[in-house]
Backbone atoms as SQL, in Angstrom:
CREATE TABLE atoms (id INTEGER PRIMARY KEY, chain TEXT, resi INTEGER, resn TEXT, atom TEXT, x REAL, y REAL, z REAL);
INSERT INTO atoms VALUES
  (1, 'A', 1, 'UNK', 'N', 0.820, -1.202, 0.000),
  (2, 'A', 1, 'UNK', 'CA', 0.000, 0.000, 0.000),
  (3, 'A', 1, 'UNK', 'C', 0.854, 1.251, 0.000),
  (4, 'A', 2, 'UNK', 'N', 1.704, 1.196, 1.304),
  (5, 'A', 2, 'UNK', 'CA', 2.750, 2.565, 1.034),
  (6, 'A', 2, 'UNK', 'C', 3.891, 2.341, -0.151),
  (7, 'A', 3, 'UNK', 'N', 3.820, 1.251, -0.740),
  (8, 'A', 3, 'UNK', 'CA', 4.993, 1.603, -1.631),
  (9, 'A', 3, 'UNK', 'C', 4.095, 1.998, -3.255),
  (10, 'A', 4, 'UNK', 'N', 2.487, 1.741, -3.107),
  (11, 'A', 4, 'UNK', 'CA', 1.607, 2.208, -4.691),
  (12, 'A', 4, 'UNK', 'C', 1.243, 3.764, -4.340),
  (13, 'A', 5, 'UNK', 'N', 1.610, 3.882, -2.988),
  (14, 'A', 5, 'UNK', 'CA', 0.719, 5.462, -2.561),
  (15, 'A', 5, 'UNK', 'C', 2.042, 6.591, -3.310),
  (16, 'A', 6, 'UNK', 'N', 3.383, 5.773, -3.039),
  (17, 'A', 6, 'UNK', 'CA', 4.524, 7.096, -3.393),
  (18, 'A', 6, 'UNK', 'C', 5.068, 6.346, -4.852),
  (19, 'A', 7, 'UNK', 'N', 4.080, 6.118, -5.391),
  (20, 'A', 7, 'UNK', 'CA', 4.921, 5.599, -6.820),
  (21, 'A', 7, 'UNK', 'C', 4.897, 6.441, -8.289),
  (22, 'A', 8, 'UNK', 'N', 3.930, 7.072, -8.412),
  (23, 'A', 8, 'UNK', 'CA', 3.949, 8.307, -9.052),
  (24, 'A', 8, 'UNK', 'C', 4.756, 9.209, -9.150),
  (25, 'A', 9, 'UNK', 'N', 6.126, 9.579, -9.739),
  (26, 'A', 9, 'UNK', 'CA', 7.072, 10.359, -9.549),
  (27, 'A', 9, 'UNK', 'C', 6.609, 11.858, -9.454),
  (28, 'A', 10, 'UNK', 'N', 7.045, 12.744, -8.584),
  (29, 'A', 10, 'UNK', 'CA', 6.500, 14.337, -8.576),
  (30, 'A', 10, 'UNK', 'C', 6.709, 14.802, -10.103),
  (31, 'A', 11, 'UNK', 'N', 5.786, 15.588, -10.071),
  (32, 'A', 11, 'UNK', 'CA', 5.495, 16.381, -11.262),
  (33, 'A', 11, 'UNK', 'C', 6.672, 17.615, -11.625),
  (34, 'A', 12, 'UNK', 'N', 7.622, 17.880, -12.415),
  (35, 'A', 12, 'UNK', 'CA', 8.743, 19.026, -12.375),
  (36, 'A', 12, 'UNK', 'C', 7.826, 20.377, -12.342),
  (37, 'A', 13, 'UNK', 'N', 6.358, 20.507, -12.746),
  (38, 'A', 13, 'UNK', 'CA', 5.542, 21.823, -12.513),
  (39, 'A', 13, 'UNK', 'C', 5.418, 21.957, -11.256),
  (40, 'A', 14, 'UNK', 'N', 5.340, 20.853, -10.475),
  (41, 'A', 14, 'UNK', 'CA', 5.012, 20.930, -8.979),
  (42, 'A', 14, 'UNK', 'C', 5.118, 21.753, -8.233),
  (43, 'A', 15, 'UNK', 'N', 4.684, 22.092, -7.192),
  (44, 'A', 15, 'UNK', 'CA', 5.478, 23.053, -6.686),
  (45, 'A', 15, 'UNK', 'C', 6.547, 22.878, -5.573),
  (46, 'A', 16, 'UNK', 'N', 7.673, 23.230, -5.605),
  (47, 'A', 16, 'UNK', 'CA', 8.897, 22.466, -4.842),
  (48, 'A', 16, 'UNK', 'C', 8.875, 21.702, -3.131),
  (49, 'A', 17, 'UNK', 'N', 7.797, 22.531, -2.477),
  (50, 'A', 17, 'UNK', 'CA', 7.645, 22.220, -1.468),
  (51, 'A', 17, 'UNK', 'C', 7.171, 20.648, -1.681),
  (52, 'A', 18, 'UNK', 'N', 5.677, 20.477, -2.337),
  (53, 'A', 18, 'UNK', 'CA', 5.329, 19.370, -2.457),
  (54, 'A', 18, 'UNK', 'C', 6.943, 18.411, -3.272),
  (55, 'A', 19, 'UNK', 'N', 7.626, 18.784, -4.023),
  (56, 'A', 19, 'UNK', 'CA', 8.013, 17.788, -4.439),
  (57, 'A', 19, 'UNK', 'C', 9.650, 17.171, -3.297),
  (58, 'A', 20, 'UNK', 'N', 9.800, 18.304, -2.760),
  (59, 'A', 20, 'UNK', 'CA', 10.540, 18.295, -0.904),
  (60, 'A', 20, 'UNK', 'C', 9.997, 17.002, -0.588),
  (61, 'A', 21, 'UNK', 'N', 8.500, 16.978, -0.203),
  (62, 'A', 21, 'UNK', 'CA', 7.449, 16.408, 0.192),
  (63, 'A', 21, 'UNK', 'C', 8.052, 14.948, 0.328),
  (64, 'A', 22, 'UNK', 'N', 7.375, 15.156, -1.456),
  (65, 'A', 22, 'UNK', 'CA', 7.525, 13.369, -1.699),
  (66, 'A', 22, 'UNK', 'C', 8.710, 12.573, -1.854),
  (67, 'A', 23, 'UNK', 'N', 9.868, 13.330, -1.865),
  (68, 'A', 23, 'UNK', 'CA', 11.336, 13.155, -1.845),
  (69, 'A', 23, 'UNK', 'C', 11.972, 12.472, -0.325),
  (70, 'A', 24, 'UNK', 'N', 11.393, 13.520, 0.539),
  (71, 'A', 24, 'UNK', 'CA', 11.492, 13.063, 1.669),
  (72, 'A', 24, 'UNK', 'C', 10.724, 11.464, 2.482),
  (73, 'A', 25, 'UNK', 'N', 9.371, 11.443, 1.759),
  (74, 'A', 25, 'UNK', 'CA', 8.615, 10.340, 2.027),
  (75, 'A', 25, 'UNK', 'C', 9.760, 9.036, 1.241),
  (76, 'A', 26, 'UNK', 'N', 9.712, 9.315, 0.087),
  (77, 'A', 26, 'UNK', 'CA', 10.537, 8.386, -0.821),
  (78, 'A', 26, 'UNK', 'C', 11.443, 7.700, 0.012),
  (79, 'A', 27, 'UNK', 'N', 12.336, 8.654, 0.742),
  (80, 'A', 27, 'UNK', 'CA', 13.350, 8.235, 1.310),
  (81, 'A', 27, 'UNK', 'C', 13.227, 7.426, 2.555),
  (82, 'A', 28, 'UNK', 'N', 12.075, 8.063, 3.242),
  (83, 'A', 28, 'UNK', 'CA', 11.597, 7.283, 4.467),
  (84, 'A', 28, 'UNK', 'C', 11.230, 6.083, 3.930),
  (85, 'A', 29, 'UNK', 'N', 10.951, 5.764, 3.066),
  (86, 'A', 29, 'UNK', 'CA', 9.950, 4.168, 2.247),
  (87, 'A', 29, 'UNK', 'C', 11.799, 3.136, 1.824),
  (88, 'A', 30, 'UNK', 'N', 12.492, 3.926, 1.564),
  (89, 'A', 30, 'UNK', 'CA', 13.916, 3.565, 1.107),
  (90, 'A', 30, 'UNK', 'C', 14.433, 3.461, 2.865),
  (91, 'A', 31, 'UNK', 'N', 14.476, 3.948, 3.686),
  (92, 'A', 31, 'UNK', 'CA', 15.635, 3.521, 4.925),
  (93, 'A', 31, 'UNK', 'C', 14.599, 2.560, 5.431),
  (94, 'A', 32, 'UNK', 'N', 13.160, 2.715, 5.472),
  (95, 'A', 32, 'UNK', 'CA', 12.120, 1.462, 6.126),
  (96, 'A', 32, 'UNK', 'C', 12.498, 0.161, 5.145),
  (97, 'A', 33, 'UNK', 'N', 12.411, -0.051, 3.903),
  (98, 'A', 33, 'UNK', 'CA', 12.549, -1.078, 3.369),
  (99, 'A', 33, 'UNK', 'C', 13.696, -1.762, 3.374),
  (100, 'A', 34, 'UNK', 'N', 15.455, -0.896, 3.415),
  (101, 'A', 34, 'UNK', 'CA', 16.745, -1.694, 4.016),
  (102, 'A', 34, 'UNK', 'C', 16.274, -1.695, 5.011),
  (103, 'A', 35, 'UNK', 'N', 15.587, -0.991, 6.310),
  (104, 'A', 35, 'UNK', 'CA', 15.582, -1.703, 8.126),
  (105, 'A', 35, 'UNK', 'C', 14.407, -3.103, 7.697),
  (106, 'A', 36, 'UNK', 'N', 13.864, -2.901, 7.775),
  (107, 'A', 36, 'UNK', 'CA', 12.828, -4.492, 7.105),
  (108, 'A', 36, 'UNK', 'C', 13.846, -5.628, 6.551),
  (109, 'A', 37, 'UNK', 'N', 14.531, -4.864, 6.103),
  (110, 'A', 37, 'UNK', 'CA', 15.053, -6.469, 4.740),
  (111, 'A', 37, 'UNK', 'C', 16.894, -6.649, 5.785),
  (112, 'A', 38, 'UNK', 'N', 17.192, -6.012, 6.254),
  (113, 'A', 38, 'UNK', 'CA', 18.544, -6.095, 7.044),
  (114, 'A', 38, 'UNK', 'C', 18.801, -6.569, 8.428),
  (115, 'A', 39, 'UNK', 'N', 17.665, -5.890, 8.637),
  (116, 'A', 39, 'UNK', 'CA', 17.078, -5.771, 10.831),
  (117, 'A', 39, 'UNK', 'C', 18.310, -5.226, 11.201),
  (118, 'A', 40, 'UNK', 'N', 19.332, -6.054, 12.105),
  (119, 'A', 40, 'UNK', 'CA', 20.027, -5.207, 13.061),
  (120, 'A', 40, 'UNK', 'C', 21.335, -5.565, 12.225),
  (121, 'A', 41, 'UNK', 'N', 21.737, -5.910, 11.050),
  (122, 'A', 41, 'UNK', 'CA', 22.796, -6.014, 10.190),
  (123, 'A', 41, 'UNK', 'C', 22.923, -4.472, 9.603),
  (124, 'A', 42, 'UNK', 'N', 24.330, -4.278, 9.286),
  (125, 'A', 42, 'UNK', 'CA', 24.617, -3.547, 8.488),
  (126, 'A', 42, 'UNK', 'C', 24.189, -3.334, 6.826),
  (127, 'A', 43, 'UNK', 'N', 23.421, -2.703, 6.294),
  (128, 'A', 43, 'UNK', 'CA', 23.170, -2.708, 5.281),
  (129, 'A', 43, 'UNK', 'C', 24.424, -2.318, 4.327),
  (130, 'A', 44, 'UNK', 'N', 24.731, -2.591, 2.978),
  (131, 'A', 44, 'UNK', 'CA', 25.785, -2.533, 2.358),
  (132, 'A', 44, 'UNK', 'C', 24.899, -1.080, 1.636),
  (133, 'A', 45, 'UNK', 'N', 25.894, 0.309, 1.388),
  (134, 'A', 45, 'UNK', 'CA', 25.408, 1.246, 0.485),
  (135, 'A', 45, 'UNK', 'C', 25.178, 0.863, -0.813),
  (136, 'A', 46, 'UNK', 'N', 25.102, -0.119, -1.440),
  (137, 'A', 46, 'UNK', 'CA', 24.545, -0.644, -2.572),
  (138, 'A', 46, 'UNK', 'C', 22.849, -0.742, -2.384),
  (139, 'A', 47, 'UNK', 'N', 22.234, -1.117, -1.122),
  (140, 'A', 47, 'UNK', 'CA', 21.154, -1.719, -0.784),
  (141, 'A', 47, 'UNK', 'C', 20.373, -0.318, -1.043),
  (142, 'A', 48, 'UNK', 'N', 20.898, 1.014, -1.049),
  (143, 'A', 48, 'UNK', 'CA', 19.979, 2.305, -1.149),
  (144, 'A', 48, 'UNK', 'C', 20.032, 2.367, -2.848),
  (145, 'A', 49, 'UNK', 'N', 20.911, 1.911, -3.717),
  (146, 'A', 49, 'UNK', 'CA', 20.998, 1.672, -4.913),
  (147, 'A', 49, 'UNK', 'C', 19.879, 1.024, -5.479),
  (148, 'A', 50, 'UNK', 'N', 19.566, -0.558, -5.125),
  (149, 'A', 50, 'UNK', 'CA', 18.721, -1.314, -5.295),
  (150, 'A', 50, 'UNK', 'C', 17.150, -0.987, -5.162),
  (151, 'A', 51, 'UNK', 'N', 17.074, 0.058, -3.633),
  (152, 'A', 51, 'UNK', 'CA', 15.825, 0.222, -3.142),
  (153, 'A', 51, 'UNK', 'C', 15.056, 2.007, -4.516),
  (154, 'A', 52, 'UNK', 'N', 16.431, 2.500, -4.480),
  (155, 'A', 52, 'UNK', 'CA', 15.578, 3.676, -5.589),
  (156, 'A', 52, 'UNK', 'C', 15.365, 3.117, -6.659),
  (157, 'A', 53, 'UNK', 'N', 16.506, 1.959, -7.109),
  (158, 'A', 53, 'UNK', 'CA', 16.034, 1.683, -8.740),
  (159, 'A', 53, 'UNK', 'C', 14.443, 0.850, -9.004),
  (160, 'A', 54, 'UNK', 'N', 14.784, 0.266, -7.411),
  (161, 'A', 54, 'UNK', 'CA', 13.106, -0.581, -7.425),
  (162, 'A', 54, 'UNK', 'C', 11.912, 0.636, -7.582),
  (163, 'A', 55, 'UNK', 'N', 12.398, 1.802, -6.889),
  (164, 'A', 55, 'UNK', 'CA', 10.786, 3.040, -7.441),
  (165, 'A', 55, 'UNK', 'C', 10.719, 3.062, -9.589),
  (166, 'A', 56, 'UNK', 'N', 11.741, 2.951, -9.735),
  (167, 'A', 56, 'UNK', 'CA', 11.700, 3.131, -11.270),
  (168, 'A', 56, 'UNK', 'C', 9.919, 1.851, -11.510),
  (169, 'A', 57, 'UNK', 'N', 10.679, 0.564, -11.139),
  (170, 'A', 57, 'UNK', 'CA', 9.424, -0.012, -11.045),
  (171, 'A', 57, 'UNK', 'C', 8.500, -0.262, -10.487),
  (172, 'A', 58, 'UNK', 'N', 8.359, 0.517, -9.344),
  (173, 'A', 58, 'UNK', 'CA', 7.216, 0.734, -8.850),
  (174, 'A', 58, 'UNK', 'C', 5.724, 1.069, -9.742),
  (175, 'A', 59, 'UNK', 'N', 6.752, 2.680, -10.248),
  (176, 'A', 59, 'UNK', 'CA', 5.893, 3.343, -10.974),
  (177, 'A', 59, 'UNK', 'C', 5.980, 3.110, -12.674),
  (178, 'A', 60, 'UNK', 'N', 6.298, 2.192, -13.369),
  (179, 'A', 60, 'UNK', 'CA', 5.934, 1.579, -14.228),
  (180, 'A', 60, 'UNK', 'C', 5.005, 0.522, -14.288),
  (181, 'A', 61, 'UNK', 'N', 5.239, -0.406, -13.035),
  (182, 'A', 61, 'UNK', 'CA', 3.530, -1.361, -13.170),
  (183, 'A', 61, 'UNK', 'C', 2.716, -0.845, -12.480),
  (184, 'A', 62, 'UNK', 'N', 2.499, 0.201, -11.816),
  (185, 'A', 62, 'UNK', 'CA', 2.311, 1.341, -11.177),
  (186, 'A', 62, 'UNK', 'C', 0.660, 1.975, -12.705),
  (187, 'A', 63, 'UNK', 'N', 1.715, 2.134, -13.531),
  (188, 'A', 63, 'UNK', 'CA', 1.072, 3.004, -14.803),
  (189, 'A', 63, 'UNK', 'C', 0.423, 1.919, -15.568),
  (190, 'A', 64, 'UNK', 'N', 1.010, 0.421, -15.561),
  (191, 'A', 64, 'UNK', 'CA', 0.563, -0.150, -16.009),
  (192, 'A', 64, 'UNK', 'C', -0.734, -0.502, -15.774),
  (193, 'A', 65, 'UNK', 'N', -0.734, -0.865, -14.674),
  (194, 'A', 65, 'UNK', 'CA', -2.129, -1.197, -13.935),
  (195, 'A', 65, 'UNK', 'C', -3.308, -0.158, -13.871),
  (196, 'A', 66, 'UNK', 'N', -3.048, 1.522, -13.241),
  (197, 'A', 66, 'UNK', 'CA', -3.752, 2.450, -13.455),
  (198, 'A', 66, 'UNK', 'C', -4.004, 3.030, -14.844),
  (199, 'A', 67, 'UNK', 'N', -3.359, 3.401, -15.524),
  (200, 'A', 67, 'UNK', 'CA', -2.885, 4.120, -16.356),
  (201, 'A', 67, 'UNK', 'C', -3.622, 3.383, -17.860),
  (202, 'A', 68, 'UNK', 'N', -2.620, 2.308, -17.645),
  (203, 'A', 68, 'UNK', 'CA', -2.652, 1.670, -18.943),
  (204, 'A', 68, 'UNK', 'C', -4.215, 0.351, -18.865),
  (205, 'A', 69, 'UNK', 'N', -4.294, -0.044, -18.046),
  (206, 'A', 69, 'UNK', 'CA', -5.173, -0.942, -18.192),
  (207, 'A', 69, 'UNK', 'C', -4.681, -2.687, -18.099),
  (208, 'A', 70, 'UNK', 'N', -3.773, -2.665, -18.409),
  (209, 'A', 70, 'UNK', 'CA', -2.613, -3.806, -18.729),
  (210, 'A', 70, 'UNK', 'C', -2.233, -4.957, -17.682),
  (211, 'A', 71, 'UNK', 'N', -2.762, -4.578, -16.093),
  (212, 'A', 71, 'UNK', 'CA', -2.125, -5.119, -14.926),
  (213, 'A', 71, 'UNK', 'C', -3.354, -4.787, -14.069),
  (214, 'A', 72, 'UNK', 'N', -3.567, -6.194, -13.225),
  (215, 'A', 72, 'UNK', 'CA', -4.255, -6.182, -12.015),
  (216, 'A', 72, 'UNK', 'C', -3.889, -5.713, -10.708),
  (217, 'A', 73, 'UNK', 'N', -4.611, -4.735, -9.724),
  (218, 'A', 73, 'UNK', 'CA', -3.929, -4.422, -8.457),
  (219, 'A', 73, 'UNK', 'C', -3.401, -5.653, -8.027),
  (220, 'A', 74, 'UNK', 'N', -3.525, -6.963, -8.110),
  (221, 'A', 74, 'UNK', 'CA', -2.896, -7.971, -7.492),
  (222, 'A', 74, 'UNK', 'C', -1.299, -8.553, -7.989),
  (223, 'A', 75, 'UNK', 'N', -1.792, -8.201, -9.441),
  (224, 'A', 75, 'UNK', 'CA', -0.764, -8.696, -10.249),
  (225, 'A', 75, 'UNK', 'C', 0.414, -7.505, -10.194),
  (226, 'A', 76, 'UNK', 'N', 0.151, -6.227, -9.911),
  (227, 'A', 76, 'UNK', 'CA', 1.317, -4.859, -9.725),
  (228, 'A', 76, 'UNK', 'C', 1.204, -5.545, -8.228),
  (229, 'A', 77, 'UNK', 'N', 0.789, -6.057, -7.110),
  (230, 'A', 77, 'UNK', 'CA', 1.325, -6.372, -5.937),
  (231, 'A', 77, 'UNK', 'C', 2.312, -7.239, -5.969),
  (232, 'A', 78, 'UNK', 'N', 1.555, -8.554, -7.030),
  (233, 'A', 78, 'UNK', 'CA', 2.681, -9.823, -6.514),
  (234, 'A', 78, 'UNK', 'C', 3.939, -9.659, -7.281),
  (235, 'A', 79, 'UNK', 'N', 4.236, -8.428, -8.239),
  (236, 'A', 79, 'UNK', 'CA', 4.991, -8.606, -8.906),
  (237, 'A', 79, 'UNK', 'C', 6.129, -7.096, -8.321),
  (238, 'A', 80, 'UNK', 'N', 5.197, -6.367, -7.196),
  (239, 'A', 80, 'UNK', 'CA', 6.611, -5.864, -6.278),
  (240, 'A', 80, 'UNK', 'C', 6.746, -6.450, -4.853),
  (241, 'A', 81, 'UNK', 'N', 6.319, -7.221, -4.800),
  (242, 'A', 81, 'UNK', 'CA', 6.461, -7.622, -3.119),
  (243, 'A', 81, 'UNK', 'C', 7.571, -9.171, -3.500),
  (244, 'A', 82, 'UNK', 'N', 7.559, -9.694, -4.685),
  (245, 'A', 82, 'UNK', 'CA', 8.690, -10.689, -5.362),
  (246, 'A', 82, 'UNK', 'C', 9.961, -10.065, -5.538),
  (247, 'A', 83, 'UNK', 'N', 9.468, -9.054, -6.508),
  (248, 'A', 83, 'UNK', 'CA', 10.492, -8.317, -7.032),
  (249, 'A', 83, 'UNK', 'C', 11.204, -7.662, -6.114),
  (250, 'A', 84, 'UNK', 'N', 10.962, -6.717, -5.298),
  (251, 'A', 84, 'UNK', 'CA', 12.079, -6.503, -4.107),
  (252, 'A', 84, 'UNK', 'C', 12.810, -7.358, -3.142),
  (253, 'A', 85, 'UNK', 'N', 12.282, -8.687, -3.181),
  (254, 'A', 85, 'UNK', 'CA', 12.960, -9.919, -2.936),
  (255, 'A', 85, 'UNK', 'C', 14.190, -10.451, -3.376),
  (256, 'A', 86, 'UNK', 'N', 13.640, -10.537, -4.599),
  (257, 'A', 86, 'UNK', 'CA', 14.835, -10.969, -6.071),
  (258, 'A', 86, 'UNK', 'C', 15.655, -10.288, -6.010),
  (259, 'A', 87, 'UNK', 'N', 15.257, -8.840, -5.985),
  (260, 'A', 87, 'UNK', 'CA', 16.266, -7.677, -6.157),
  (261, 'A', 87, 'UNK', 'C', 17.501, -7.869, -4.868),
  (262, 'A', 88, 'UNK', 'N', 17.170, -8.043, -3.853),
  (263, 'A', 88, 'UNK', 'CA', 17.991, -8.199, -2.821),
  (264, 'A', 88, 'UNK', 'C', 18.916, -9.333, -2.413),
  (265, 'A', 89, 'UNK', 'N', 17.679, -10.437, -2.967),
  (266, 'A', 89, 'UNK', 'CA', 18.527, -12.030, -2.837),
  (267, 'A', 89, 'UNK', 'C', 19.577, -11.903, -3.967),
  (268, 'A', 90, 'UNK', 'N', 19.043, -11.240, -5.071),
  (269, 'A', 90, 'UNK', 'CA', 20.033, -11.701, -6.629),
  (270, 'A', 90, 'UNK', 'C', 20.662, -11.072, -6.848),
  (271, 'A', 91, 'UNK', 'N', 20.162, -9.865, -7.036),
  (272, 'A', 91, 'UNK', 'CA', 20.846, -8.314, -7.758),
  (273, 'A', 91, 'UNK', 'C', 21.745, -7.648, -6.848),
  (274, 'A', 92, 'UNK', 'N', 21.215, -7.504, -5.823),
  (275, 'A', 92, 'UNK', 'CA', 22.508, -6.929, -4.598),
  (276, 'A', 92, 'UNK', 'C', 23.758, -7.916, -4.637),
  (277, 'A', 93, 'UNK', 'N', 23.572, -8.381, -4.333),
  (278, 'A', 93, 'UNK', 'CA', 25.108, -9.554, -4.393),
  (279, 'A', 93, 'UNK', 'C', 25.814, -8.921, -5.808),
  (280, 'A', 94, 'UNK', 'N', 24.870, -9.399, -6.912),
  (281, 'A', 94, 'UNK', 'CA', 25.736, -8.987, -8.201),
  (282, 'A', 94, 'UNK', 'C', 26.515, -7.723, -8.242),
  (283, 'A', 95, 'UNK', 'N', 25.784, -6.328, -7.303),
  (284, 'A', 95, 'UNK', 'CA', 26.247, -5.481, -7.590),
  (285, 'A', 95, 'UNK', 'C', 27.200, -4.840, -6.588),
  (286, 'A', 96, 'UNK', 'N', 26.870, -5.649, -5.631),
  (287, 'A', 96, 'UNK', 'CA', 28.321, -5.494, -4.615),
  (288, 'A', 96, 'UNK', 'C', 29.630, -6.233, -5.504),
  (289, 'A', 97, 'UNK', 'N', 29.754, -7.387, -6.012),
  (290, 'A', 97, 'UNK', 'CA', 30.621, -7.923, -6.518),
  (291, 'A', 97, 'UNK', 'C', 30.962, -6.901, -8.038),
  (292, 'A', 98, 'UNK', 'N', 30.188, -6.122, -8.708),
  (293, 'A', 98, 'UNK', 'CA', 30.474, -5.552, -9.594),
  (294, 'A', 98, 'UNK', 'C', 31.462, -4.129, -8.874),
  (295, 'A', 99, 'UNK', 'N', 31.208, -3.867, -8.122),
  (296, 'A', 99, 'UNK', 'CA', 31.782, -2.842, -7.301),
  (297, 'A', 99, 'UNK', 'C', 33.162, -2.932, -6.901),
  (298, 'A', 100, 'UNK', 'N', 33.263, -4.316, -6.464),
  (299, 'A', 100, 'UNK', 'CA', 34.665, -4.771, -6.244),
  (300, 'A', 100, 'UNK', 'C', 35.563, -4.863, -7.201),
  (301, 'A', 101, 'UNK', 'N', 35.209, -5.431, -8.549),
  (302, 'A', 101, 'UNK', 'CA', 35.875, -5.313, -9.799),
  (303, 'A', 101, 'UNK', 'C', 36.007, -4.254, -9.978),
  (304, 'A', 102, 'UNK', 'N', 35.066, -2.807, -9.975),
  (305, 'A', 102, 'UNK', 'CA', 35.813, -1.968, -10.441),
  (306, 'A', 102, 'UNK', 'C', 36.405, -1.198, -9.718),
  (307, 'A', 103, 'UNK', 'N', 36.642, -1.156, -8.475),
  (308, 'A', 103, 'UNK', 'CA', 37.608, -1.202, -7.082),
  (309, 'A', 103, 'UNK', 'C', 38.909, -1.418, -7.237),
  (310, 'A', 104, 'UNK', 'N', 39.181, -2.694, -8.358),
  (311, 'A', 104, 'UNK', 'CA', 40.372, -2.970, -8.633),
  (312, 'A', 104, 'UNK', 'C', 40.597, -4.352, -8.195),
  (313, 'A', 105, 'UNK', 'N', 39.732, -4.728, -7.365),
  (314, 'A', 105, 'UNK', 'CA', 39.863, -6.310, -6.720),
  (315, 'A', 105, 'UNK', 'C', 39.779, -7.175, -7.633),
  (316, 'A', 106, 'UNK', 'N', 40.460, -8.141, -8.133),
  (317, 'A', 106, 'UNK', 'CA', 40.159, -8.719, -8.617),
  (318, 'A', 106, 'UNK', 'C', 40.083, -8.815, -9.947),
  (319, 'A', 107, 'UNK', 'N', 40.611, -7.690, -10.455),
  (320, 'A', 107, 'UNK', 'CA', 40.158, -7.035, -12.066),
  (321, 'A', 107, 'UNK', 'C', 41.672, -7.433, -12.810),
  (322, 'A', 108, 'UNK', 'N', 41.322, -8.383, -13.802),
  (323, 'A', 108, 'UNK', 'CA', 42.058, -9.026, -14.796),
  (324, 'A', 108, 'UNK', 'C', 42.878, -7.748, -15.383),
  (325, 'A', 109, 'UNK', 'N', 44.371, -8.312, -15.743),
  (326, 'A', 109, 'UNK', 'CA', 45.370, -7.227, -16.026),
  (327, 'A', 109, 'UNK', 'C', 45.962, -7.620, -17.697);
């Protein structure tokens, strides 16, 4: 529910306060979702990487579902409440390890 309520990206006409607003909410939805998915572990700064690129799709099945017609409220649910799963089990790893390569660790000479 709070992650379809802030999925609509602010409008650039907006007016700045409101878009302060939703910037700030955004972010609260981004440090709640690493404390949820980490608990009392250290989150890796990749994990704030993962959690904004997941708004990209928020608000694409987001549009799909409202917008477009294309997607069921159930089907834009089961397909971000998975997907930020995946993203964390699969994609974080990948992109911590991509990080390290270009760190220099490890990087073929």
């Amino acid at each position: 529910g709070m992650m379809l309520a802030l999925a609509p990206s602010a409008d650039p006409g907006l007016d700045p306060e409101v878009t302060a607003i939703a910037d700030t909410a955004r972010d609260a939805v981004v440090a709640q979702v690493i404390a949820n998915h980490f608990g009392d572990f250290e989150p890796p700064p990749e994990a704030q990487l993962i959690v904004r690129a997941f708004f990209g799709l928020v608000e694409a099945a987001s549009r799909e579902w409202l917008f477009k017609g294309r997607a069921t409220r159930e089907q834009v649910e089961a397909l971000l409440s998975h997907g930020i799963l995946a993203l964390m089990r699969d994609a974080l790893p990948a992109v911590m390890a991509a990080g390290q390569v270009e760190n220099g660790a490890g990087r073929a000479t």
